[in-house]
C-alpha positions as CSV (number, residue, x, y, z in Angstrom):
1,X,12.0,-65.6,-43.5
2,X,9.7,-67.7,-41.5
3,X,11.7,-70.6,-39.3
4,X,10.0,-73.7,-40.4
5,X,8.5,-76.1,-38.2
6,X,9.7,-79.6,-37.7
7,X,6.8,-81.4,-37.8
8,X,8.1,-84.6,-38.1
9,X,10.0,-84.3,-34.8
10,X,8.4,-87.1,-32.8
11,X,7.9,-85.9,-28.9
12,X,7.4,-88.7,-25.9
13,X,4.2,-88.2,-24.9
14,X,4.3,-91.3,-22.3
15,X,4.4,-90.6,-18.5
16,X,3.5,-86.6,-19.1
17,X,-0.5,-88.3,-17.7
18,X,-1.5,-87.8,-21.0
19,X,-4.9,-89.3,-21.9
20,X,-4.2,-90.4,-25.4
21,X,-0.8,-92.4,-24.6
22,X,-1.5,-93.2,-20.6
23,X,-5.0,-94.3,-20.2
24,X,-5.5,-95.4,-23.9
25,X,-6.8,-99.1,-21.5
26,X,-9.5,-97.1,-20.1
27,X,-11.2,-97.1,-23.4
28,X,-9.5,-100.0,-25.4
29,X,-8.3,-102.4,-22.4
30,X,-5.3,-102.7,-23.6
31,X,-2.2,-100.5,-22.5
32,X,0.4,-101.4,-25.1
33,X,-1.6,-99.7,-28.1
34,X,-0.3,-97.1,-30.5
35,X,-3.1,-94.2,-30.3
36,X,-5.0,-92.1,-32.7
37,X,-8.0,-91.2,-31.0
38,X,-8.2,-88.3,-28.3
39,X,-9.0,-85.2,-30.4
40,X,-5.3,-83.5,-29.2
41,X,-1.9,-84.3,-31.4
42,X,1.5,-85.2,-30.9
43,X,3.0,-81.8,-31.8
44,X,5.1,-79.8,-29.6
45,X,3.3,-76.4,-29.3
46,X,4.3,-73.7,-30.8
47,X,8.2,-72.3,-29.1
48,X,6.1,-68.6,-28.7
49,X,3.8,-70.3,-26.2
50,X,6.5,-72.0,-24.9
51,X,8.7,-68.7,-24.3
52,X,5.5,-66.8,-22.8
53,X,4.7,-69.5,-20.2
54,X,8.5,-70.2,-19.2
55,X,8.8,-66.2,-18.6
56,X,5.2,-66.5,-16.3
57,X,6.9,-69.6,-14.4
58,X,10.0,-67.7,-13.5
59,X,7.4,-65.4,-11.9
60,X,7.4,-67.0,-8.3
61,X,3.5,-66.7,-7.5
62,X,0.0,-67.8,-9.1
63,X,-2.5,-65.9,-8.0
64,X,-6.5,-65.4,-9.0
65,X,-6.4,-64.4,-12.3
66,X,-8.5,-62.1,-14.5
67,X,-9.8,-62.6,-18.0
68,X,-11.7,-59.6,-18.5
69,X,-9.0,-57.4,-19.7
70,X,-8.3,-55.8,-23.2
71,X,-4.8,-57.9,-23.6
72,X,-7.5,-61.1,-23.1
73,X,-10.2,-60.1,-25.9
74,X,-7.7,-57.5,-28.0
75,X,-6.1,-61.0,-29.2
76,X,-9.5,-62.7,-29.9
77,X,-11.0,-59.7,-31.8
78,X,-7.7,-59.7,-33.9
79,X,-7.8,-63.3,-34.6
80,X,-11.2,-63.0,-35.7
81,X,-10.3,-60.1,-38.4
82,X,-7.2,-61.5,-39.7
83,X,-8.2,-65.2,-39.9
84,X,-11.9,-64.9,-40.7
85,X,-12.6,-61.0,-41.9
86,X,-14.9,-60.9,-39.1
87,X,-15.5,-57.7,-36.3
88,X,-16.6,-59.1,-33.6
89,X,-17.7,-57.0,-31.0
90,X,-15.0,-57.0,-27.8
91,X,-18.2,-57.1,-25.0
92,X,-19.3,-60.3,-26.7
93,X,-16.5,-62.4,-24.9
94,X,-16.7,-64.1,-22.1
95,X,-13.9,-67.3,-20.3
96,X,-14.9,-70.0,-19.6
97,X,-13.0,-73.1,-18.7
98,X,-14.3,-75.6,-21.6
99,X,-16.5,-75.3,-24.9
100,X,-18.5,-78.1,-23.2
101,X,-19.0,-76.4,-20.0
102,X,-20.3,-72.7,-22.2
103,X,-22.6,-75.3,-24.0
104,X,-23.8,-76.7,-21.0
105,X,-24.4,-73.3,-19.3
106,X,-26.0,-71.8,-22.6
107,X,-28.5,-75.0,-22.5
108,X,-29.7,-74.6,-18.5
109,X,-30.0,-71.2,-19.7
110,X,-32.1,-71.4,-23.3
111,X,-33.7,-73.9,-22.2
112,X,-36.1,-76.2,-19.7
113,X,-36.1,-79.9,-18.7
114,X,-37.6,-82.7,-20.9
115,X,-37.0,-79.9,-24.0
116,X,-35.3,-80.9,-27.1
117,X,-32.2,-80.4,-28.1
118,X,-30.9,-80.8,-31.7
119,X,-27.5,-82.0,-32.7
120,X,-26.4,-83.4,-36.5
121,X,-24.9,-87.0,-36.6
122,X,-23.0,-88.4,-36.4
123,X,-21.9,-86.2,-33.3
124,X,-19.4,-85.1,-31.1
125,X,-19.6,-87.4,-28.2
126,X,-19.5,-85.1,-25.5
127,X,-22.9,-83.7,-26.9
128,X,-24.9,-86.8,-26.1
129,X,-23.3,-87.4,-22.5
130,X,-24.0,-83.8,-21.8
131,X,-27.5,-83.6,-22.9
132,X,-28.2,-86.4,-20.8
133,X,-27.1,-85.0,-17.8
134,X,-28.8,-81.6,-18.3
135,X,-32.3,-83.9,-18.7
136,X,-33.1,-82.6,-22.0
137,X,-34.1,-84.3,-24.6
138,X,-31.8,-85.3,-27.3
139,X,-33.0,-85.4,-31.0
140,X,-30.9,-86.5,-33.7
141,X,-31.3,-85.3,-37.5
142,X,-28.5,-87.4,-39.4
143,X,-26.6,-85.8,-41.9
144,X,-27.2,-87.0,-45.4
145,X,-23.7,-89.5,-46.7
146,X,-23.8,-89.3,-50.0
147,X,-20.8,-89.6,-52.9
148,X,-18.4,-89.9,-49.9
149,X,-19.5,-86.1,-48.3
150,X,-21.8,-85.3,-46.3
151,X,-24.7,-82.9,-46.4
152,X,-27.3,-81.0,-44.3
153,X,-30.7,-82.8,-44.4
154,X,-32.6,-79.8,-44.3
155,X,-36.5,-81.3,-44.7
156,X,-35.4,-83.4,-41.4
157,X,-33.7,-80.8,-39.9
158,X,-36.7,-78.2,-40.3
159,X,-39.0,-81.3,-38.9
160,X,-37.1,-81.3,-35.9
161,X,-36.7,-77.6,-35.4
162,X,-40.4,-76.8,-35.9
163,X,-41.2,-79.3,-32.8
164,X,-42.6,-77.0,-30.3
165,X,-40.8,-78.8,-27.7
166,X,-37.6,-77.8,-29.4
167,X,-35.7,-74.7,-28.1
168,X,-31.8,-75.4,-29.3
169,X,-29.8,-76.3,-32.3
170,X,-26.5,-77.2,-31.4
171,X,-24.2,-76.4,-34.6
172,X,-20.7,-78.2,-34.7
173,X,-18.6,-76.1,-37.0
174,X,-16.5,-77.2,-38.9
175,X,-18.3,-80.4,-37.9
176,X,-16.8,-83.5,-35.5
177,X,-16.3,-86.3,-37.3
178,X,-16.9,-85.3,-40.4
179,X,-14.7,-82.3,-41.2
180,X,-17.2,-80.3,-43.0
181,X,-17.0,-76.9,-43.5
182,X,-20.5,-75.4,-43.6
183,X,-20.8,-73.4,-46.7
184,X,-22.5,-69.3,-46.7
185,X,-25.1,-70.8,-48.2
186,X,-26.0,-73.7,-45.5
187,X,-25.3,-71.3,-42.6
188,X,-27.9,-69.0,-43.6
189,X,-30.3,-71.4,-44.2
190,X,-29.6,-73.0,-40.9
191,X,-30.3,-69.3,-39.1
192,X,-33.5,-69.0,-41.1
193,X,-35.0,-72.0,-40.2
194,X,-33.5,-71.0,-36.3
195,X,-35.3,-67.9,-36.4
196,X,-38.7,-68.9,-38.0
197,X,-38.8,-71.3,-35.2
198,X,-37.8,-69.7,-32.3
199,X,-34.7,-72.1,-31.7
200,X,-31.5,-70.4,-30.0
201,X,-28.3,-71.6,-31.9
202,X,-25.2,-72.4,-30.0
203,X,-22.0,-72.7,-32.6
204,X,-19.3,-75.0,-31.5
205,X,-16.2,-73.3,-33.6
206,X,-13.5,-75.3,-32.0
207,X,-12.4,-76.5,-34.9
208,X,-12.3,-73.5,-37.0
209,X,-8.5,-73.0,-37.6
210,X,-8.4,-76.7,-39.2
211,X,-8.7,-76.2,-42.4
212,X,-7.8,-78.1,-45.4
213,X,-5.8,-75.8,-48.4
214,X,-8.6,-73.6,-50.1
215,X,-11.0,-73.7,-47.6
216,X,-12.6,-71.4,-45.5
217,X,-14.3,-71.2,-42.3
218,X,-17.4,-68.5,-41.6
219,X,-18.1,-67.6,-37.6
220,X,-21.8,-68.0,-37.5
221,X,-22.2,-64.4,-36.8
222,X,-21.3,-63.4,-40.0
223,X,-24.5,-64.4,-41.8
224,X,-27.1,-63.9,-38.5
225,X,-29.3,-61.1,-38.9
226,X,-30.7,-61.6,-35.7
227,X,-27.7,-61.7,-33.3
228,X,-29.4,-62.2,-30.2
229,X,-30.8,-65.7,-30.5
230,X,-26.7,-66.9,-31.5
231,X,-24.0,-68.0,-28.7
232,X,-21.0,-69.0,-30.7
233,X,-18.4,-71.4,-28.1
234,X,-14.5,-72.2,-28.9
235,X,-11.2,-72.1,-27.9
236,X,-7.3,-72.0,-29.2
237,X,-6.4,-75.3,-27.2
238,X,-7.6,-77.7,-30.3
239,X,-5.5,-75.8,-32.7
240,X,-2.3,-75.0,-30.6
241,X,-2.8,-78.5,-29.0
242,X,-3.2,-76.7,-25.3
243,X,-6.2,-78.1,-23.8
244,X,-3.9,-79.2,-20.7
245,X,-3.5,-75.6,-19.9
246,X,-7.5,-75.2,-19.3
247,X,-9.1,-72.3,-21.0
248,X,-11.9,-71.3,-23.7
249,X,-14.3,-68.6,-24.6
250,X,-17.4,-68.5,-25.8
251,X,-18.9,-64.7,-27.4
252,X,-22.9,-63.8,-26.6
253,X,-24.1,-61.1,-28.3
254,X,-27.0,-60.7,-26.1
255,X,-26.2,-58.6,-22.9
256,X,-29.0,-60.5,-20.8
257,X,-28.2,-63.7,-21.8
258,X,-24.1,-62.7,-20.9
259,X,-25.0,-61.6,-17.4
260,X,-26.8,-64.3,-16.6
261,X,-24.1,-66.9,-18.4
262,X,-21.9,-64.7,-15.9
263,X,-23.7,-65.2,-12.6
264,X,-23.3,-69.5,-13.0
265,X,-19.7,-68.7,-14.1
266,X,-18.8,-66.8,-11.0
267,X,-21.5,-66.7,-8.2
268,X,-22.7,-70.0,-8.3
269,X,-19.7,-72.6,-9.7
270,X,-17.1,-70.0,-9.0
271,X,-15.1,-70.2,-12.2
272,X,-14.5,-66.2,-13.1
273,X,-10.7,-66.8,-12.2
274,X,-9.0,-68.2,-14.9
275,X,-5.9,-70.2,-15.4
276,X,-2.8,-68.1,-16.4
277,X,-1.4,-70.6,-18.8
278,X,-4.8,-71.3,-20.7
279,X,-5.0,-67.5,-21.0
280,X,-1.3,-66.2,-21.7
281,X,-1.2,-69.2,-24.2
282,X,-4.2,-67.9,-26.3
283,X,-3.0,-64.5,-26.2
284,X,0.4,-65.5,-27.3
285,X,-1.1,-68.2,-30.2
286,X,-3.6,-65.8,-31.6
287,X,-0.6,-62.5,-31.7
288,X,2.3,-64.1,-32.4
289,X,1.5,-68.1,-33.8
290,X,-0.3,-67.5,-37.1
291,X,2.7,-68.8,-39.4
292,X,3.0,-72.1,-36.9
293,X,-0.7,-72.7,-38.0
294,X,-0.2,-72.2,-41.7
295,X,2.7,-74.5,-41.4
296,X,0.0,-77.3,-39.6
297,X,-2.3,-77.0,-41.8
298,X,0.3,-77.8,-44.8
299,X,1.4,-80.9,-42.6
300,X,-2.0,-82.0,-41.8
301,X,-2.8,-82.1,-45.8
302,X,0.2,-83.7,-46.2
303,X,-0.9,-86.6,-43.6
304,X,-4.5,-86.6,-45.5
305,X,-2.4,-87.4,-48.5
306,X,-0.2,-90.2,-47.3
307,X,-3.6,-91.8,-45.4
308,X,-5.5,-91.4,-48.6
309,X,-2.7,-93.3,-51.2
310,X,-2.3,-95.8,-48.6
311,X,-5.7,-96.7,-48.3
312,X,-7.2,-96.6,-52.3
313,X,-3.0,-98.6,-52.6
314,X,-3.3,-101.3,-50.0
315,X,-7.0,-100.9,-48.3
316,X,-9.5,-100.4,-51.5
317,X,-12.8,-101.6,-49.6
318,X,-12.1,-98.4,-47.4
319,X,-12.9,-94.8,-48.1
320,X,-11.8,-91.6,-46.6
321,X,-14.8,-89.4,-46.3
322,X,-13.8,-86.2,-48.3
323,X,-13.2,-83.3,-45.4
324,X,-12.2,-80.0,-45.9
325,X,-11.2,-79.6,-41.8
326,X,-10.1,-80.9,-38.5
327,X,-7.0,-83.7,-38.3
328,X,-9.6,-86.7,-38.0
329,X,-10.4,-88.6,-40.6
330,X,-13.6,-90.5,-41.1
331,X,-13.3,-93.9,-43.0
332,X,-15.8,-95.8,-44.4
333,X,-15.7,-99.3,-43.6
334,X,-19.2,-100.4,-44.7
335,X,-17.6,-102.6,-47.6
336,X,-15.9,-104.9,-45.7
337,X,-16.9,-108.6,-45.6
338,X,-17.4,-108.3,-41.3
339,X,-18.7,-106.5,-38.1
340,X,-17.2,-103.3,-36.7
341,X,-16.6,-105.1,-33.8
342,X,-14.8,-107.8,-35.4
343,X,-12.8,-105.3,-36.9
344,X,-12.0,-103.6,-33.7
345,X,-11.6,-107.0,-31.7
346,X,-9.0,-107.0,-34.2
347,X,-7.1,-103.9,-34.5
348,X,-6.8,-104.0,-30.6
349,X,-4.9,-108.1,-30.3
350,X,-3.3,-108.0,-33.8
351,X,-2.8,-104.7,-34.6
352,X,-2.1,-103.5,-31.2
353,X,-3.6,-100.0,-32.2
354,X,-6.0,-97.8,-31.0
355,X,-9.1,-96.1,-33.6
356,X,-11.9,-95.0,-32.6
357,X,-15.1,-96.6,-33.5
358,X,-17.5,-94.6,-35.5
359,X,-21.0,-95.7,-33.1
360,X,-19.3,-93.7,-30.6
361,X,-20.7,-90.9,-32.5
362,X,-24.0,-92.3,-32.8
363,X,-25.6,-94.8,-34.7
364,X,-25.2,-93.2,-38.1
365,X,-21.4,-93.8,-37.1
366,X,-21.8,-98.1,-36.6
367,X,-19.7,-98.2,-40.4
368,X,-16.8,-95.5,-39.5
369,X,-13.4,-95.3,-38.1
370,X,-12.2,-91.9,-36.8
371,X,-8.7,-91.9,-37.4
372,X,-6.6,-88.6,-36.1
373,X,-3.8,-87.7,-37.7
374,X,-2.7,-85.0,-35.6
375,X,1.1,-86.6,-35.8
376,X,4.4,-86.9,-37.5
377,X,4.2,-89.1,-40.8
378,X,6.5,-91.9,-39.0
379,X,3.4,-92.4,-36.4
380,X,0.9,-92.2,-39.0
381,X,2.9,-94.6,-41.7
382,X,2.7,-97.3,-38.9
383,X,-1.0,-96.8,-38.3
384,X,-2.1,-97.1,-41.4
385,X,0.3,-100.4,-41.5
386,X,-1.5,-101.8,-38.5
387,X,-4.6,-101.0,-39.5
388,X,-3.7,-103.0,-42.4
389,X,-2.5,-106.0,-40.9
390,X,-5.7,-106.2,-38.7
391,X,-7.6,-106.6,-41.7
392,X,-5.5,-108.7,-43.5
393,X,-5.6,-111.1,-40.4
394,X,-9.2,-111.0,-40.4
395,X,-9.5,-111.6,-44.4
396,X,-7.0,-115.1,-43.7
397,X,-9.0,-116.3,-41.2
């Protein structure tokens, strides 16, 4: 039998330089605020990852390291058939040190200043600082909010692909903030529209192993009849909460397009060695850590549970879009009687908590919170009661 998982276990995440818990001023001014907003959680990882990096630490030296090894890409390619049914192709892969830095790469490489890239909001973050900096041209097509889900806007979205300016959709899947898991059915109209275009996709999956019960997540590849014009970027650090440990891979079908991702990666930023932890801990997560995950992903519905109750119980002008993935949730605040930043104003000096504010995803965002709920029920239960009294505060006044 399985050992179980104490979830609830609360870890002290303070003084470790941890960005959620020790710099939660930097974005919020405040120090003394009880965070849910860094896309990492509070759980320990999993004691396998633990065990594998405490046996490479009683090894005395830490040398250049290779990625380009069977051990490496044996792990992924099994991941990829137990957890999604898919064969993926071993000479696809390819380290890199970040999903943002493979996207970055992939768009110097697909395509050319001043041309457009295409991202669904509301949107990762990261996507619109990025673009920016690679002086392309950011175009939104917002997704479609309607009966609390949301949905691809495909008249907009063929609109923006048929620009001839436009060379790349960026694909968030599952998507950030929303949690939705693209259905077979969306996907392959997605890589239609892609190919009678001429756009180059590039999948960010790093959410993929976030699922709520009965769902299922599809790797873009498994629908793409045209495998070349696809780049499909992720990592196991969002699921086995290891991004500290530095490493992600990213899988190009199209041996060009690899050597040439290769040549930035090593000849000119000088990236091909990887870090050992980032790479032992996927290994060890993706051979020895699917259980841990199921386990997760029980707790995590659990926590969408208790958020839910709470709010229709005690919060009934908000709504918790329905997600089928990731542990953020994204709450509809448009009914309430004042401004976002009223409300945030508030959370911050009464509530003494820390949510992230939906326009940070874009403007289709200005009515959201992004709650995360990647930890223990005690730390979400007192969240949800701050959030709570912020409002309540702001309803007295």
């Amino acid at each position: 039998m399985k050992e179980k998982v104490d979830f609830d276990k609360v870890v002290d995440r303070k003084g470790s330089f941890c960005t959620q818990w020790d710099y939660v001023a930097d974005r919020f001014g405040q120090a003394d605020l009880l965070p849910f907003t860094v896309s990492d959680t509070d759980f320990a990882v999993p004691k396998e990852i633990t065990a594998t990096l405490q046996q490479r630490i009683s090894h005395p030296v830490f040398g250049y390291t290779r990625w380009n090894h069977n051990v490496f890409k044996d792990s992924i390619h099994y991941w990829y058939h137990t957890r999604f049914d898919y064969q993926l192709n071993r000479d696809w892969i390819i380290y890199s040190p970040s999903v943002i830095y493979s996207i970055s790469k992939l768009i110097e490489l697909k395509s050319a200043t001043g041309e457009h890239i295409v991202i669904q909001t509301p949107a990762y973050d990261a996507f619109f600082k990025m673009i920016d900096a690679q002086n392309r041209t950011l175009i939104e097509t917002n997704l479609l909010y309607q009966n609390n889900q949301y949905f691809i806007d495909f008249n907009d979205l063929e609109l923006k692909l048929k620009h001839p300016k436009c060379s790349i959709f960026l694909l968030c899947s599952p998507h950030n903030p929303t949690g939705r898991v693209w259905t077979k059915e969306e996907l392959t109209h997605i890589l239609y529209l892609c190919k009678k275009y001429k756009v180059f996709v590039i999948s960010d999956e790093i959410h993929m192993d976030i699922l709520r019960n009965g769902q299922q997540h599809f790797p873009i590849f498994k629908y793409a009849a045209n495998l070349d014009n696809l780049a499909l970027c992720t990592s196991a650090s969002k699921t086995f909460n290891t991004p500290g440990l530095v490493g992600s891979y990213l899988m190009i079908p199209d041996s060009n397009l690899r050597e040439q991702f290769l040549i930035l990666l090593k000849n000119r930023d000088g990236l091909s060695s990887t870090s050992i932890f980032g790479m032992l801990s996927t290994v060890t997560a993706y051979n020895e850590c699917e259980d841990w995950l199921n386990q997760l992903n029980d707790y995590l519905d659990q926590n969408a549970q208790l958020a839910t109750h709470f709010i229709q119980k005690y919060l009934p002008e908000l709504t918790i879009v329905s997600a089928q993935a990731t542990y953020l949730l994204w709450i509809d605040c448009s009914k309430l009687p004042f401004s976002m930043n009223t409300l945030q104003e508030a959370l911050v000096q009464k509530g003494k908590i820390a949510i992230m504010t939906g326009t940070t995803y874009g403007k289709s965002g200005a009515n959201f919170l992004r709650l995360n709920i990647g930890c223990s029920k005690q730390k979400l239960l007192e969240g949800l009661q701050r959030l709570r009294k912020s409002i309540l505060f702001l309803k007295s006044m």
